[in-house]
N, C-alpha and C positions, 0 to 999 in steps of 0.2 A: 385585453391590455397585455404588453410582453413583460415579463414577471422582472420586476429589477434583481441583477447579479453584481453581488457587492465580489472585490478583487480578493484573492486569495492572501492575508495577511501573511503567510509564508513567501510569497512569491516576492508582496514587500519587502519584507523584511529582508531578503536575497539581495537587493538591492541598498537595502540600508547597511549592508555587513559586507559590501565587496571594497573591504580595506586593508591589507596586511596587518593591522596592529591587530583588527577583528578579530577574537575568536569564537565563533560562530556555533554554538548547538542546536542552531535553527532548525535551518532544511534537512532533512534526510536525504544526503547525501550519499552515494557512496567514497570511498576514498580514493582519487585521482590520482596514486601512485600507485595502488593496484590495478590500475587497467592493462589489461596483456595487451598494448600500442604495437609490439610488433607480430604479434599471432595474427592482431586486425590489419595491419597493414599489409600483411603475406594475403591473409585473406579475400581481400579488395584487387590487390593485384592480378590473384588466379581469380577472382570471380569477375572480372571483366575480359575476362577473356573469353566466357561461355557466350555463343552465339546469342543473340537475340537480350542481351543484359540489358540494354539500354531501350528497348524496344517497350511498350504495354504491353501486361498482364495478367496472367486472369484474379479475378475481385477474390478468389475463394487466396490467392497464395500460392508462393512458390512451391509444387510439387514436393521437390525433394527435402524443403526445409520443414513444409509441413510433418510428411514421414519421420522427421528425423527428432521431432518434437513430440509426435504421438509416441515414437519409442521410450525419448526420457519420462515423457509423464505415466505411460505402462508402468517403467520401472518403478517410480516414486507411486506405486500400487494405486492408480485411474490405467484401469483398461481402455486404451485408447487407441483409433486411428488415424490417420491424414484427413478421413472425409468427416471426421467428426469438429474438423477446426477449421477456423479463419483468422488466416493472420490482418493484421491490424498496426495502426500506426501508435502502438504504444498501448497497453493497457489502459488507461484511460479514453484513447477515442472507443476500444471494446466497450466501455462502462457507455459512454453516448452510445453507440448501436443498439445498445440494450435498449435505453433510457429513451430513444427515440422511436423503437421497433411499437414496444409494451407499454410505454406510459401516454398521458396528455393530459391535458388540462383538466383538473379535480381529480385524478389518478390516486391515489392510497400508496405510498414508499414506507416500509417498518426498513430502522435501523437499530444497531445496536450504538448505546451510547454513553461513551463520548463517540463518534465514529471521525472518518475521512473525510474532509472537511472540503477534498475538493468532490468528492461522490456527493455531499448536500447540495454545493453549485451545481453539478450535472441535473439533479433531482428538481432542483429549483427551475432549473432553467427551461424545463422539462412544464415545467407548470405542476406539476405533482404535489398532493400535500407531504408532506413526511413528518413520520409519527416514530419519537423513539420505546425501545421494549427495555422495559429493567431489567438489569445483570447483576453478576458480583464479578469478583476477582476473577473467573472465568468463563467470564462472557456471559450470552444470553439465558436466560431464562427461560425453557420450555412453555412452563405451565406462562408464562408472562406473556410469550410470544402468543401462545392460543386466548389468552382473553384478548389482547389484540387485533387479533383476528376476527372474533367474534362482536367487535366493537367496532372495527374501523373497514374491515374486507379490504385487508391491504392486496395489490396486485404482485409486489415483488418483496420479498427480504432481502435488503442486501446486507454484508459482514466480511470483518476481514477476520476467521474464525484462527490464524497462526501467526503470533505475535503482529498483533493488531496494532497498527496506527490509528490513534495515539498512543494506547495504554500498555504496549505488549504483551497483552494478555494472548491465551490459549485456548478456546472450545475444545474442553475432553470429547473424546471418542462416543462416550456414551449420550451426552447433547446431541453431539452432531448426528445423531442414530433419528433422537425424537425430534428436531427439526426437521429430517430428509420424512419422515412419517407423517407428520402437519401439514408441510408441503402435497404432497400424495393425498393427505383429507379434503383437507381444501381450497384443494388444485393452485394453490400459492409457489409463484419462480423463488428460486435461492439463486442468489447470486453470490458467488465463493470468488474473492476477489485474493490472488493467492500472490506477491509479487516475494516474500519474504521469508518462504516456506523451507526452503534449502540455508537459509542462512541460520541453521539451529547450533546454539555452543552447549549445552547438554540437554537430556533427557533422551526420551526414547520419542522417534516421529508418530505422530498423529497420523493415522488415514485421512485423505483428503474428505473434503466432505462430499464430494461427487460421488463419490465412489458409493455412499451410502443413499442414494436415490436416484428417481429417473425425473427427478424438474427444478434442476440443479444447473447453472450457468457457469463454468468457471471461468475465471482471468488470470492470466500468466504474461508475463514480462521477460524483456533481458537486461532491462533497465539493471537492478539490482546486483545480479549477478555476471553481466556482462561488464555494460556500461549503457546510461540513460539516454546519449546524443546520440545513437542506431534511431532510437522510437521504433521499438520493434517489441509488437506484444503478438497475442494472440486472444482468442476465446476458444473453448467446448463446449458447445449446446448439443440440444438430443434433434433427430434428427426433424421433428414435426418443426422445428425453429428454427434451426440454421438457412435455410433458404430465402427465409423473411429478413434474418440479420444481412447474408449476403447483399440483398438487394437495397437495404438501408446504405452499408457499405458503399454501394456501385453509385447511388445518389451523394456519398459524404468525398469521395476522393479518386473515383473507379477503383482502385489498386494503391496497397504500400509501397514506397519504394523499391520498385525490380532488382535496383543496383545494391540497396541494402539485404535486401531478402536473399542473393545470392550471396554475398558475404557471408551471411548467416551459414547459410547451407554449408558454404565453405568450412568456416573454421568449426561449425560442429562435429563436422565430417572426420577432421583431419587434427582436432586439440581435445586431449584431454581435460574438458570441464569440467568433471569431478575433482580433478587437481588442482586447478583452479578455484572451485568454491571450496577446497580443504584450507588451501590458502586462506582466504577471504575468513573463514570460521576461524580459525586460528590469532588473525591479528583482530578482528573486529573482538573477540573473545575477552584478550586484551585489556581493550576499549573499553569495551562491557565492567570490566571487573575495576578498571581505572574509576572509571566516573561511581561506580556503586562505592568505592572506599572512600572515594572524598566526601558525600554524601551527610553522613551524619554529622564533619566539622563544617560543611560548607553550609547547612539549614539552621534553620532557630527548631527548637523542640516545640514537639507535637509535628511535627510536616512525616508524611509515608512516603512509600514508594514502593510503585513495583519493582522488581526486580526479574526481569523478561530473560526467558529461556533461549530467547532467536530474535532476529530482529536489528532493530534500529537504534529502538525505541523505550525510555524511560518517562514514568507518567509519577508526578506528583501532584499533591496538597498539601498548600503551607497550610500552618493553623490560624485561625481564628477567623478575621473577617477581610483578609487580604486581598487586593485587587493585583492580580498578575498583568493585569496589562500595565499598569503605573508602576509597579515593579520595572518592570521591562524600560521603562524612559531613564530610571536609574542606573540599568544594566547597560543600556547603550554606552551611557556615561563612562562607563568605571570598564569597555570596551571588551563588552562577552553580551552572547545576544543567547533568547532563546524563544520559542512560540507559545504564548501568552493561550488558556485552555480554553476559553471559552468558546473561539469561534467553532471548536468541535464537536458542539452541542448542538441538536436539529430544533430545542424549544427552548427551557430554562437552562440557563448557561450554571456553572462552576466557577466563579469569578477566580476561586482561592487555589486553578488549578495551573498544571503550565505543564511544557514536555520539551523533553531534552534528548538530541539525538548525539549520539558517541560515534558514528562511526566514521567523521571526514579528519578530527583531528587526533595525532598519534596521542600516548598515552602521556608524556610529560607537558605536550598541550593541554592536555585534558585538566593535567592537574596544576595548570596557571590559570586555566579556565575558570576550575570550580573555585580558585582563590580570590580572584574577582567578584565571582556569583558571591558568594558568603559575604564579599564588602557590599553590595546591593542588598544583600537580602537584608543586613545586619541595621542598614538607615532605610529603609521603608518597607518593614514588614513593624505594624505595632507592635508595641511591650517586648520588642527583643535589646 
């Protein structure tokens, strides 16, 4: 029987909130006045002019874009080269290559959780069971993950170990050491789903987790740091697996778009990106610190929060026995949206949770937003 896939309530909700009065901490957006529109357009322009742009391509990815992406992920400490990747139409279709390569029907998926709510769809669809492993405030649990394993033989971990959707949390260096080590026991994929790793506004960066084993999967995007309408992602597998992926690939689409993948090449080539995500850290940063001050007038007591280092992404719990998705019919109302927590749970939901992203509206949006939120929260959360 083909497994039912219920619609991603974020994508809903995209839908429920495309109104100007809307002010939206839905979707994890990036913010649509920062996209460098004419570095891509300079881009697109010399990159149709390389022979053979328009023509089919090879499944593995543009040559030189590849190279140009094994260089930055070197940098960002993943020894990396061109033949160790495959571009892909968007980190997410990488996540199905995986999910299609390695899983099937009765298949074992550990998450960490609350996780990526559209990684449970790919999982599900997959016919896979998925099993989540207890965390705290930074992330997974070692010893949690290995009773896990020893109880369920999951086939793949997946995690988004830097500032994680939903909750922005961080896997220390030193986790991600004893997960790349369990992995390697036994013989369990990690899947390092990384889309939000450069968008850090303080501390000091984490090692990726790649870099700490040899049965590691990672996922990288330019959705985030680009712009999300390219669908331009990638993966790194080792090399016993990428050949398998390829050929999943060559069945899912033959090839990413030639025209977009040279674009790429183009403006990597030729635009300083680091200046660009300095940019981006800078006002997201902002962002960040906007919606964290309105916080405690805009909640009833007892509600937490994390407080993410990098990222999108703010995770709370109001207190008591609150249903955030009924919350949210009130919030539509009083015209500020936001994603209701439970669907990011793979078993027992969090009803009392929700997440709020900061980074599509500026900061004095921000702070009409969370003026709203506090009138919502204020008539349908009990005893406030």
């Amino acid at each position: 029987m083909r497994p039912t896939i219920e619609s991603s309530p974020v994508r809903d909700l995209l839908a429920l909130t495309d109104h100007p009065d809307m002010i939206s901490f839905a979707g994890g957006l990036p913010a649509p006045e920062l996209f460098d529109v004419e570095g891509w357009r300079a881009a697109f322009d010399r990159a149709l002019s390389r022979p053979g742009v328009l023509q089919y391509a090879p499944t593995e990815g543009d040559p030189a874009l590849r190279a140009l992406i094994a260089d930055r992920e070197t940098r960002r400490g993943l020894p990396t080269r061109a033949d160790d990747l495959l571009i892909t139409t968007g980190s997410q279709q990488a996540l199905t290559l995986v999910a299609t390569t390695l899983l099937g029907p009765g298949a074992v998926v550990a998450v960490e959780e609350p996780t990526y709510l559209a990684a449970l769809q790919c999982f599900r669809m997959s016919g896979a069971r998925v099993v989540p492993v207890p965390g705290d405030d930074q992330g997974i649990l070692p010893e949690a993950l290995e009773d896990v394993i020893d109880r369920h033989q999951p086939t793949l971990l997946y995690l988004v170990p830097t500032f994680a959707n939903p909750t922005g949390r961080t896997l220390p260096a030193t986790r991600r050491r004893a997960l790349a080590r369990l992995a390697e026991t036994h013989s369990l994929w990690l899947v390092e789903d990384d889309p939000y790793g450069e968008l850090r506004y303080r501390g000091t960066p984490v090692p990726p987790l790649a870099a700490s084993g040899d049965r590691v999967i990672s996922l990288g995007s330019l959705s985030k740091i680009c712009a999300p309408g390219l669908r331009l992602g990638w993966l790194r597998a080792p090399a016993t697996l990428l050949p398998s992926l390829a050929v999943t690939k060559q069945a899912a689409d033959l090839h990413t778009s030639t025209v977009d993948q040279a674009a790429a090449a183009t403006y990597l080539a030729t635009t300083d990106l680091d200046a660009h995500i300095a940019r981006l850290r800078t006002e997201y940063r902002t962002r960040r610190d906007a919606m964290i001050a309105a916080l405690p007038a805009a909640t009833p007591a007892g509600t937490t929060w994390m407080d993410p280092d990098g990222g999108m992404f703010i995770w709370l719990r109001l207190p008591g026995e609150t249903d955030t998705s009924a919350t949210l019919r009130t919030a539509l109302r009083e015209q500020v949206a936001f994603v209701p927590g439970a669907p990011f749970y793979a078993t027992t939901p969090d009803p009392s949770t929700l997440r709020l992203s900061f980074t599509t509206n500026p900061p004095a949006r921000i702070t009409t937003g969370m003026h709203r939120l506090a009138a919502a929260l204020s008539s349908s959360v009990p005893n406030q």
